[in-house]
N, C-alpha and C positions, 0 to 999 in steps of 0.2 A: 422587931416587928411583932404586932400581937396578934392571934388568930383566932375569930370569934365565929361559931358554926349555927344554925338556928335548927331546931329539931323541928319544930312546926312547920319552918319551912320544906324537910325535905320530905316530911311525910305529906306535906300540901301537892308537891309536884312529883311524890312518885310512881303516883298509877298512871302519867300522862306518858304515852308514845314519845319516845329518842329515834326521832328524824337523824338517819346517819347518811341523808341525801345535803344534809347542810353542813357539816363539818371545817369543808371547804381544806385546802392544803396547813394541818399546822402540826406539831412535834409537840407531844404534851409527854412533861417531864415532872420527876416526885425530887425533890431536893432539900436540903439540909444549908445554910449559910455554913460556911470554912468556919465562924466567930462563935456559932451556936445558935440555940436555938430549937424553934419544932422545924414540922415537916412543912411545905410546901408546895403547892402546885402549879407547874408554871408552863408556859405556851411559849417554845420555838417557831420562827419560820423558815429557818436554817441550821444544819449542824454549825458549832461550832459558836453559831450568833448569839445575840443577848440574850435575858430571858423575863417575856413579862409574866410576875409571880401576881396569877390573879386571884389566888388566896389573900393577899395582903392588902387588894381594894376594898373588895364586898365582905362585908362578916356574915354573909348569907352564903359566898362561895366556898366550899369545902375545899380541904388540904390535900384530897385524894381524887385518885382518878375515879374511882369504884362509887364513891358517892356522887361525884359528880356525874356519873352516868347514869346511874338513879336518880337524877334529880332532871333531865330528860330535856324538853327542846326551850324551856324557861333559862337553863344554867350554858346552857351552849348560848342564847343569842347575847348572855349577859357578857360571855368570852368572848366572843367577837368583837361586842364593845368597845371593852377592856385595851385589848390590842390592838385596835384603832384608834384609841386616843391617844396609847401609849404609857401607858400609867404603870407607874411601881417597875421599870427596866433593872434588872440584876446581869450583872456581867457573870456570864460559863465561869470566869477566872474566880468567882468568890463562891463558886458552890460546890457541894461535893453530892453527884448522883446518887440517887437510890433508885431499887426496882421504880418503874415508872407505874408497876397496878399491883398492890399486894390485896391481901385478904379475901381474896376470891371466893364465891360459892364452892367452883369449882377448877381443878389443875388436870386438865384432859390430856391424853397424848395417844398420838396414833402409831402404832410400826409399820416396819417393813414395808416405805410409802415410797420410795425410790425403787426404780427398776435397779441402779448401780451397788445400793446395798442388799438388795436382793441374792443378787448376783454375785457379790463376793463372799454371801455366805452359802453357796448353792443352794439355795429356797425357790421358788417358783413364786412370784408375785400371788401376794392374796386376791380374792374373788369380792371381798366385802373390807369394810376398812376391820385394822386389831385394833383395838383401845384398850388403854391401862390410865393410870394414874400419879400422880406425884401427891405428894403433901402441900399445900400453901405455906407450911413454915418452910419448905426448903428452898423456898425465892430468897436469894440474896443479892446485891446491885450490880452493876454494870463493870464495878473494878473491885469489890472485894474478892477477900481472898475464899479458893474451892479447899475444905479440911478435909486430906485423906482421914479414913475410919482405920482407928486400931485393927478393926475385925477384917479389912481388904485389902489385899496385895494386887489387885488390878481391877483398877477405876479406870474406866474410857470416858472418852469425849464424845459428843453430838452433836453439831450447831444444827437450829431447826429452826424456821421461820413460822412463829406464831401466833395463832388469829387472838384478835382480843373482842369482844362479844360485847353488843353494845344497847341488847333491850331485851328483853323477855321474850321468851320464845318456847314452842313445843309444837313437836309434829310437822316440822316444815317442810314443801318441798324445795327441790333443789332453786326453780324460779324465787323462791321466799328469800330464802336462806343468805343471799347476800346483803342485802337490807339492816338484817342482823348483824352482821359486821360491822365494828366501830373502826377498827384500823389494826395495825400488825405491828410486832418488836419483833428482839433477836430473841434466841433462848438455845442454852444449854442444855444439855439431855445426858447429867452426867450420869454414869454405870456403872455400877458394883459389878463386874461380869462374874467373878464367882457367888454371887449373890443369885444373880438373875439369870446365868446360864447353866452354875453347878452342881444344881442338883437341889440347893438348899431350900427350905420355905416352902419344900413340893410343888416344886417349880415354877412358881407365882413370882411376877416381876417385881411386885412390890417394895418389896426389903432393897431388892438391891438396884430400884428408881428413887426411892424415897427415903434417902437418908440425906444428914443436916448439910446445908449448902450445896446439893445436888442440883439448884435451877438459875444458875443466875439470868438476868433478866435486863434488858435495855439495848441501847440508853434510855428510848424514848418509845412513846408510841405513838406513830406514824398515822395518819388518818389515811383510809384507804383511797382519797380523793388525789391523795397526794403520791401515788404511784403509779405510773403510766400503763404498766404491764405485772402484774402480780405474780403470773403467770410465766417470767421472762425474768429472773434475779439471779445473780451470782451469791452461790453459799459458799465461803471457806472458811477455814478453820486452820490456825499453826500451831505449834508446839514449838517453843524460843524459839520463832520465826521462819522456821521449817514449815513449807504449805502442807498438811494432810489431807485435806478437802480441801475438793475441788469442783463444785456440781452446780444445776441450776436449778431452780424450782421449774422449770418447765418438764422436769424426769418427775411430778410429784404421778402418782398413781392417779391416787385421789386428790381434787385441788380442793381449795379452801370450801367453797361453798356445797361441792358434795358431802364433804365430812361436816357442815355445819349443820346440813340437812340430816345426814345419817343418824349420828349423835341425838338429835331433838326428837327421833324418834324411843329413845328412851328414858331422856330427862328433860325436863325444864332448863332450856340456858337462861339463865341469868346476866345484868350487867355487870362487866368487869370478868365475867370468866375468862379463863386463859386456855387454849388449845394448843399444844403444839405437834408438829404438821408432818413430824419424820423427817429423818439425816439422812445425805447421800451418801457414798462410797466414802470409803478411808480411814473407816473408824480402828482404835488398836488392834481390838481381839482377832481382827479378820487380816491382819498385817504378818510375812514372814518373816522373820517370827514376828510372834506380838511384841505391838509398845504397849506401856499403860502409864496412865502420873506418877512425876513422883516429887517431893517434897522440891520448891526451890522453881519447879516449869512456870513456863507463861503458855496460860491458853487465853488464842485470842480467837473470837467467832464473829464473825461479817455478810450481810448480807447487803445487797446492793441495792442501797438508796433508802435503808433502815439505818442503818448503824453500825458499829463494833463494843464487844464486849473484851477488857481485856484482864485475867482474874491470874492471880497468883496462887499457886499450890502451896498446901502449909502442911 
């Protein structure tokens, strides 16, 4: 299949408002054919189910999620279409997932957003949300593989449920701020802990959040229409299928749309940014003794009624 993009186009429709009141329940996924090929963009209505790649109708519809959400309530009602006629079906079995939204403006994360990890590190819950960062290159897919760092002998794990941002935005408040919301994936929140706890980098998270294949990301992203209780999710997390998390989003401090709000008071969110939302209990460093990865694990991360992620340590 070939994929034709129109640049006229998307600068035609990109100052127009993304209605994320319309979305309605669907699973938008970034993929690659087994056989080869580019990238793709495609619409679930189920895990598991077919996928219609509505890259491969329109040559006006973009390959990515991030432009199609800049391209606002014109490129949604074209999707809707699309998947009501049925057109261009690819069966799950002949694709191989990618992150479902790369090249973000922005890769936001919040700490210590669970009362439970709070608590197993003897902290006292924060009064305002923490925000740090990751890098956009550190997104890698739903089953690649996480590369420990020569420089780290204890990389932890995170699973976090995270918001994905669906129009322009600044200064919201919390009534605003869900609006903003296009819908949620899973995300890792891998950890250098001797990076980001030991002293190093003068004690800035940075270095040891944002190194290469620190975020994998998927499978999909879920429209927020399409989850009954945001609020109400099961997070867990294995290690070769040993549970270590075990938590719900209903422990979040802060829930989505406080931290959407919080955030836009000091940047502009853009479509396509990625937030993620903070891990419950169970992470290594805070274990007797500590676990950490190590070359050969399966971490797998799940959220209930998003997905699973299931990535192999190298």
């Amino acid at each position: 299949m070939t994929i034709k993009t129109s640049t006229t186009h998307f600068l035609r429709v990109a100052s127009r408002a993304f209605s994320t009141s319309g979305s309605q329940n669907m699973r938008f996924v970034q993929f690659v054919n087994k056989n080869g090929g580019p990238q793709h963009l495609g619409v679930q209505l189920r895990p598991g189910g077919d996928i219609t790649d509505v890259s491969a109708v329109d040559s006006r519809m973009p390959n990515n999620l991030k432009k199609f959400l800049e391209g606002g309530e014109d490129l949604l009602k074209k999707v809707k279409r699309i998947v009501v006629e049925g057109r261009s079906i690819v069966s799950e079995a002949d694709v191989n997932f990618l992150a479902p939204v790369t090249r973000m403006d922005k890769l936001a994360c919040i700490g210590l957003n669970y009362r439970g990890h709070c608590s197993e590190q003897n902290l006292e819950p924060p009064k305002s949300p923490v925000i740090f960062s990751k890098f956009a290159s550190n997104i890698v897919g739903p089953n690649d593989n996480i590369v420990l760092p020569s420089i780290s002998d204890k990389v932890d794990w995170e699973v976090e449920l995270a918001i994905v941002i669906g129009k322009k935005g600044k200064s919201l408040n919390n009534h605003e701020a869900e609006d903003y919301i296009f819908g949620y994936t899973v995300a890792q929140d891998i950890s250098a802990r001797d990076w980001q706890k030991g002293g190093r980098n003068g004690g800035q998270f940075l270095l040891g959040k944002g190194m290469d294949t620190f975020c994998p990301l998927g499978p999909a992203v879920i429209t927020k229409e399409a989850i009954c209780d945001i609020n109400n999710l099961a997070v867990k997390s294995w290690v070769n299928g040993q549970l270590k998390q075990d938590g719900n989003t209903s422990e979040l401090i802060f829930k989505p749309h406080d931290i959407v709000a919080y955030l836009s008071q000091f940047v502009t969110l853009l479509p396509g940014d990625v937030i993620l939302t903070g891990t419950p209990a169970g992470v290594g460093f805070a274990r007797k003794p500590p676990e950490f990865l190590k070359k050969g694990d399966i971490l797998e991360s799940e959220i209930e009624s998003i997905g699973r992620l299931r990535n192999t340590v190298v």
